[in-house]
N, C-alpha and C positions, 0 to 999 in steps of 0.2 A: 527575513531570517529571524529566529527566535531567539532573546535573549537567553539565556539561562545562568541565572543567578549563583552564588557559591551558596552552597546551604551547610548546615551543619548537623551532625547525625548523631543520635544518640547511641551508645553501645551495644551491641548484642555479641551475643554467646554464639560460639562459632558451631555450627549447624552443616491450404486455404478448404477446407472441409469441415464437418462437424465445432459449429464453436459456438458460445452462449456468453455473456454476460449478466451477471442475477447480482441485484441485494435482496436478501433476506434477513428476520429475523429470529433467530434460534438458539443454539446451544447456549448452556450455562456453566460456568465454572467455577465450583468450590473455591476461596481463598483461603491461603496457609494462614502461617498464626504473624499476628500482629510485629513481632518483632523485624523476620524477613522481610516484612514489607517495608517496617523503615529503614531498613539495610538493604533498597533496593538493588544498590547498585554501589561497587567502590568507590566509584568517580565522584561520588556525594549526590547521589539521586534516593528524595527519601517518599516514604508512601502512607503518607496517616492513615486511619481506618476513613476517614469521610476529608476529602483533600474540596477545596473550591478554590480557583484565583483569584485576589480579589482586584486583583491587577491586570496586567499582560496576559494571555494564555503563556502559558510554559511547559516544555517536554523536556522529556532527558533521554538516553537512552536506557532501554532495558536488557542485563544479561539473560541468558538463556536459561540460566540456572535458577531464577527467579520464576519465569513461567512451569519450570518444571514443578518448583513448591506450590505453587498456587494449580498445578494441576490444568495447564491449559496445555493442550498437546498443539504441537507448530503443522501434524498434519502436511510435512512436505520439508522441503530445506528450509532452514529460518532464513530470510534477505536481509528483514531490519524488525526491530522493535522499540517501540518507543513507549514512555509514558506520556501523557498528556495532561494536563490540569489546566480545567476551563471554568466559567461561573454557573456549568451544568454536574460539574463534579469532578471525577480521575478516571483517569480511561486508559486503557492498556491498546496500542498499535499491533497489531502481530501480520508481518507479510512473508507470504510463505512461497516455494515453486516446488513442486510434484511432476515427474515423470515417468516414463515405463512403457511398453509396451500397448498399442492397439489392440483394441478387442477385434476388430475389423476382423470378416475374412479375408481378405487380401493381405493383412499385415505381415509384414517382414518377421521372423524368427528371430527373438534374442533384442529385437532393435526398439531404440526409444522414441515411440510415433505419435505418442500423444502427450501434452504438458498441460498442468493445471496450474492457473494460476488465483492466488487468495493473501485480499487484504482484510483483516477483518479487523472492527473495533468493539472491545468488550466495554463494558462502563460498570465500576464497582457498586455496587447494592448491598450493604450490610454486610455480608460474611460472602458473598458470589462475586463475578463477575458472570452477569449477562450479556449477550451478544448484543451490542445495539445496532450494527448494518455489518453487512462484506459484501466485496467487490469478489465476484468470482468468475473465472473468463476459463476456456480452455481450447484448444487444437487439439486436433485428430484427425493424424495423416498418413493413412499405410502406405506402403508403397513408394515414399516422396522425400526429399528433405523435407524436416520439421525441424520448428523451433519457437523457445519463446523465454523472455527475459525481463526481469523488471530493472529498473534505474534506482539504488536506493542511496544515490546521493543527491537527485532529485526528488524522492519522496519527501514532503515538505507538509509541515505543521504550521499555518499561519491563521492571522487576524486580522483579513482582508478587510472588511467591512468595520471594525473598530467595535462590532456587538459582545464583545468577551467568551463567544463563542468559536473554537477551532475549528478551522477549514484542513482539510487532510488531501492531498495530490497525490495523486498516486498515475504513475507516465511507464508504460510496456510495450512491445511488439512481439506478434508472435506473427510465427513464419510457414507456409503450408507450400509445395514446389519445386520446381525443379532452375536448375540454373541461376543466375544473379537478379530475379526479380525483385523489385521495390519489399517490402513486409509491411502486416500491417501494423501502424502505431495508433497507439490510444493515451490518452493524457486525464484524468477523469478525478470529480473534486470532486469530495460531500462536505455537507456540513449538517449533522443533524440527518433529518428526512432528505434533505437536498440535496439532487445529485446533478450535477455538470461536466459535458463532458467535450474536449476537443477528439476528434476520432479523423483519420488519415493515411496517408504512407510515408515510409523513410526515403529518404534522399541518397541515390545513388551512383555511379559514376564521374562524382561532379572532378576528379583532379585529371581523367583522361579524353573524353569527349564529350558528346552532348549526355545532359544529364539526367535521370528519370525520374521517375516518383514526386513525392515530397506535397501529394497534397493533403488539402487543411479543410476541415468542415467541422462547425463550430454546432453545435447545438440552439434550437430555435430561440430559448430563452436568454442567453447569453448576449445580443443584440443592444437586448434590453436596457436602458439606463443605469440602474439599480445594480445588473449585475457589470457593467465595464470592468470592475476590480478586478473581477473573476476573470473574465475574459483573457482582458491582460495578460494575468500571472498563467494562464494556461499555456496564452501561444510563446511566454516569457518562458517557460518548462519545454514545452515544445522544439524551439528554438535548440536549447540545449542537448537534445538527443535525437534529433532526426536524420541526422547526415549518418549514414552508413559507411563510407567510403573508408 
């Protein structure tokens, strides 16, 4: 868990089918003017033009109303926002879920058969925020129950390894089917270029009879020594959102 300090702000003038997982790096987003940014947030969340930690990584949460000034569109329902400040710079969280209708021919009329889902991290640059990776996953399912959801009081900002660089979780299922089948879960870290991921299914039936799903497949690298921390804290996230019941 991440500390977050009280900070103090200076004033401003009131102003189961088709499905992918990608990171990429793309879009850019113009930032508002200076002032907004240190008035990130009411709670006491502020944003210098150039932020570095020289400590702990540290987040806050981000209002919406913020990314709207700085011009980064949420592209879907907002889940959570965060800011981030690490000893690579300030970085804006933005995790979003989109749905709507199949293109599919078979798709249902009127119904919501496909979900997109998108975690992206922007990283400030002078007067932008540039994209520096996203997590983007989606279902599409005519015909079927569909679904798909992110945890975002499991989405988590940490500094597992102690390099003063942020580690970001990010833990979803999405759902393609008929009847009470297991869904799939995904649990999936970056840090940087680095990306880790636990991938599986939810756990279900477990309070009436025998119980299904719930399995666990860790990524080859994660075995590794180096990475245990990671490891850990994945099936530690995991743990928390797998039981469906």
């Amino acid at each position: 868990m991440i500390e977050r300090p009280r900070l103090t702000l200076p004033s401003c003038p009131a102003g189961r089918k088709a499905r992918t997982e990608r990171t990429t790096s793309k879009r850019t987003a113009p930032t508002g003017s200076l002032c907004l940014a240190l008035c990130l947030s009411l709670a006491g969340t502020a944003a210098p033009q150039t932020a570095r930690a020289a400590g702990p990584v540290q987040s806050f949460p981000v209002p919406s109303g913020f990314l709207a000034s700085e011009q980064i569109p949420p592209g879907g329902t907002l889940v959570k926002a965060e800011r981030i400040v690490d000893r690579a710079g300030e970085h804006l969280l933005v995790v979003t879920l989109r749905s709507g209708p199949s293109a599919a021919a078979k798709a249902t009329p009127g119904a919501a058969e496909r979900f997109e889902l998108f975690a992206v991290l922007y990283t400030r640059k002078d007067k932008a925020w540039p994209q520096t990776w996203i997590i983007q996953d989606h279902v599409d399912c005519p015909g079927l129950d569909s679904n798909a959801k992110f945890f975002p009081d499991y989405i988590t900002v940490t500094d597992l390894d102690k390099n003063g660089m942020a580690e970001v979780t990010v833990p979803y299922t999405m759902s393609c089917g008929g009847g009470v089948d297991a869904n799939e879960l995904k649990v999936i870290l970056r840090q940087g270029e680095q990306k880790l991921a636990l991938r599986g299914t939810t756990l279900r039936n477990t309070t009436v009879s025998a119980a299904y799903g719930g399995e666990m497949r860790f990524d080859a690298a994660l075995p590794l020594k180096e990475n245990a921390a990671f490891k850990a804290h994945l099936k530690f996230i995991r743990d928390k959102v797998y039981v469906e019941d």
